[in-house]
N, C-alpha and C positions, 0 to 999 in steps of 0.2 A: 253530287260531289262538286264541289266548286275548286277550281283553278285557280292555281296562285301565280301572277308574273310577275318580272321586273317589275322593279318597279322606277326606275328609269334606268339610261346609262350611265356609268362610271364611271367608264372613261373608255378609250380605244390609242390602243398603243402600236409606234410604228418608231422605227428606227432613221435615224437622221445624221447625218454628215457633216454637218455644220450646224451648230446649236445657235451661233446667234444670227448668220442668216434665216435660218427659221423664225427664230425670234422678232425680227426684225418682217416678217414677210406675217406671223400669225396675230403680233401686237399690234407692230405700226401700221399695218396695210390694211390688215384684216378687223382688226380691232380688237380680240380674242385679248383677256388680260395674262398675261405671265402673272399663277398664284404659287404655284411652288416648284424648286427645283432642290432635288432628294439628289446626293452625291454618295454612292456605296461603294462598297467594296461585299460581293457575294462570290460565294462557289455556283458557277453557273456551267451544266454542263462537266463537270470533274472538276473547273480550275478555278481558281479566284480570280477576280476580272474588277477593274475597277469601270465606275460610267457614271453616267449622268441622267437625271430622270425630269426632264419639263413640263409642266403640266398648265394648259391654257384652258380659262375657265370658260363657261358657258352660264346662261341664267341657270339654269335648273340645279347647279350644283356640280352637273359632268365635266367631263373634260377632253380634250386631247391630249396623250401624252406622247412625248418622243424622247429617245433612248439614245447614246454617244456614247460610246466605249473609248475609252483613254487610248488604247492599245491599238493601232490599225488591223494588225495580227485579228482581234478580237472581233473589231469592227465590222472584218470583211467577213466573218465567220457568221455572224447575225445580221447580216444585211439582209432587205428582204427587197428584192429585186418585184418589180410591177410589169405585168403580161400587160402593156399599154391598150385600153377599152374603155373607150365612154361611161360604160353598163359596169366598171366596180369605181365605187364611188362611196363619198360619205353624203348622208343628204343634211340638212338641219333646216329647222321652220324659220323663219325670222320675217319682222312686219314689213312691209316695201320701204320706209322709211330708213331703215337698218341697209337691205340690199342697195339702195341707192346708194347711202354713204358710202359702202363698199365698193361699188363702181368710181363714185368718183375718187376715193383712194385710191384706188389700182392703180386709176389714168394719171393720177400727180403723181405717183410713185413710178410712173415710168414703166410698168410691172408688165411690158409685152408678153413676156414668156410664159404667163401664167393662164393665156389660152382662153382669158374673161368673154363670155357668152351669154347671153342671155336665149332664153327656149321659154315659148308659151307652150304648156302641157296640154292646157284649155282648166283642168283641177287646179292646178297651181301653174307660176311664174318662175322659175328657176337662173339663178347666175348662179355659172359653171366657171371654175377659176382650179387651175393643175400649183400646187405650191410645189417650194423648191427640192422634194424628194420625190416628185413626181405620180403623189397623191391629189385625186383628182375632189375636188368638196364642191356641194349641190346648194347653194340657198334660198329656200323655197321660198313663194309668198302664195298662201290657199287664196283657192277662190273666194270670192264675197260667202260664194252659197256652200262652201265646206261641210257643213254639218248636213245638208241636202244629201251631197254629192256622198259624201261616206257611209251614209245609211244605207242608200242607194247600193253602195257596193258590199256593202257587210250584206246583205241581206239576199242577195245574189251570188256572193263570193265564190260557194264551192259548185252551183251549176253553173258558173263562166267555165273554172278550171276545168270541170267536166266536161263541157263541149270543147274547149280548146285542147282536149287532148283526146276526143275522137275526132279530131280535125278541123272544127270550125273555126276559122281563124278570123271570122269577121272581126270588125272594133266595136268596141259595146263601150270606146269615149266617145259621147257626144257635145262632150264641151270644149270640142276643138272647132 
């Protein structure tokens, strides 16, 4: 029997406070393009609600989306409030080239608040940047030897978990 999965993401949807500070923080900053913004009117919940729906593209076709409700009433009722952690995050691949740019935007853009980091994984290079609803996004760039490194771990994968949940907690990265 064969397994069917995604077949990529769609998008990931998050509610926001300010539409074109966001806009301004996932276009200008980030580079992400503004491709569509959807303006309804739905029964959500029992009532009709009027909002706004932005959708920032990615190569593959995905997206971010973020959600504005006309109504503060509304707003506050869908707001989705962040238990502040490192560890919930969005990640996405992109070439060093790409991560640069995005560094050096940040730092023209003045963008203190947004908490820009960079972390060697030793698998990948990551800059870590908090956007203005306090949604935390990862921009990886893989190792050279990527396709190494994942074989590696596909092939491994469920006696790692195995041993790490009778206790062994040793690191099985050695590419740190």
């Amino acid at each position: 029997m064969s397994q069917s999965l995604p077949l990529r993401l769609h998008h990931h949807a998050w509610i926001t406070d300010d539409q074109e500070a966001n806009r301004r923080f996932y276009e200008d900053v980030i580079g992400l393009p503004l491709v569509a913004t959807w303006t309804e009117r739905e029964v959500l919940s029992g009532a009709e609600r009027a909002y706004s729906h932005a959708l920032y593209g990615l190569a593959d076709g995905s997206a971010l989306a973020f959600f504005q409700f006309a109504d503060p009433k509304d707003q506050e009722e869908f707001k989705t409030d962040i238990n502040a952690t490192p560890l919930r995050h969005i990640a996405f691949k992109v070439e060093a080239e790409t991560q640069d740019a995005m560094r050096e935007r940040i730092a023209a853009a003045g963008q203190a608040e947004t908490n820009a980091h960079v972390i060697d994984h030793g698998f990948c290079v990551s800059l870590y940047v908090t956007d203005p609803n306090g949604l935390i996004l990862e921009f990886a760039v893989d190792h050279p030897d990527v396709e190494k490194i994942d074989a590696e771990r596909r092939a491994t994968a469920h006696a790692d978990l195995a041993r790490w949940l009778a206790g062994d907690h040793t690191s099985n990265n050695h590419w740190r």
